[in-house]
N, C-alpha and C positions, 0 to 999 in steps of 0.2 A: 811173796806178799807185796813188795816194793811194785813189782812190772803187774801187778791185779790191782792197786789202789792208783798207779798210773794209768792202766786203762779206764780204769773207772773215771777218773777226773777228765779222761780226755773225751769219754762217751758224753759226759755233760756238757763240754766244752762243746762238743757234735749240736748238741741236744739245742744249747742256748743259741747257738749259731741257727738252728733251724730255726728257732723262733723269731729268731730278728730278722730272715730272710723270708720267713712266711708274713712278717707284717709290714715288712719291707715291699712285698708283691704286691698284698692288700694295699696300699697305699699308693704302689704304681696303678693299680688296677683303679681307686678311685680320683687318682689326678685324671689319667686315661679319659672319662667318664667324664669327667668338666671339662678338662679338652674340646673332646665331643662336642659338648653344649655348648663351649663358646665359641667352636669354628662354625655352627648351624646358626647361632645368632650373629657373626659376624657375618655371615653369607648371606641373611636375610636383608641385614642393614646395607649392606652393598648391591642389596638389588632395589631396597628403598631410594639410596641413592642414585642407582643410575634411572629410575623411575623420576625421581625429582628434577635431571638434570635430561633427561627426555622433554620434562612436561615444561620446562624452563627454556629450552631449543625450541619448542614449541608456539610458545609464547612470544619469546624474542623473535619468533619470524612474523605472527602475527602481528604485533606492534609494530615491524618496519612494517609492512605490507599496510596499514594504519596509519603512518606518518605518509608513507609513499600519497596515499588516496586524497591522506589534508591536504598534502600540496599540491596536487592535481586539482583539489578543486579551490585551491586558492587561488591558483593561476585560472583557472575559469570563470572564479568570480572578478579576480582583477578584469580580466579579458569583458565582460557583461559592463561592468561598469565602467570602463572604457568605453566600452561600444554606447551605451547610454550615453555618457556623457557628451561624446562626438554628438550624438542624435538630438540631442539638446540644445547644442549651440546653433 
């Protein structure tokens, strides 16, 4: 009777152990799952960013190319109004 009510307690023992490793799985299974979802939103954001930092390379070559042009034509208009000016005297 001793080694039948030991079995018995150890088949629960089985029993309860299954149960906490079956919601112990479920539980891996829904970490799993938001994993997922935040390595696809952190992939998305990282290609936002290298989108922003494209459009910002971008930009920053057209502003120098911008600055380059004003002083080109500053120096052109210095150069006219020098010329003028000589032409004047």
């Amino acid at each position: 009777q001793s080694a039948r009510d030991g079995l018995r307690e150890a088949k629960r023992g089985f029993a309860d152990k299954d149960v906490t490793l079956g919601t112990a799985e479920g539980e891996i299974t829904v970490l799993k799952r938001e994993l997922a979802v935040k390595e696809t939103s952190l992939q998305a954001a990282l290609r936002d960013v290298a989108t922003v930092r494209s459009d910002l390379s971008a930009k920053d070559e057209a502003l120098r190319i911008a600055e380059r042009d004003r002083a080109s034509l500053r120096r052109e208009l210095e150069a006219r109004d020098s010329a003028l000016a000589g032409a004047t005297k």
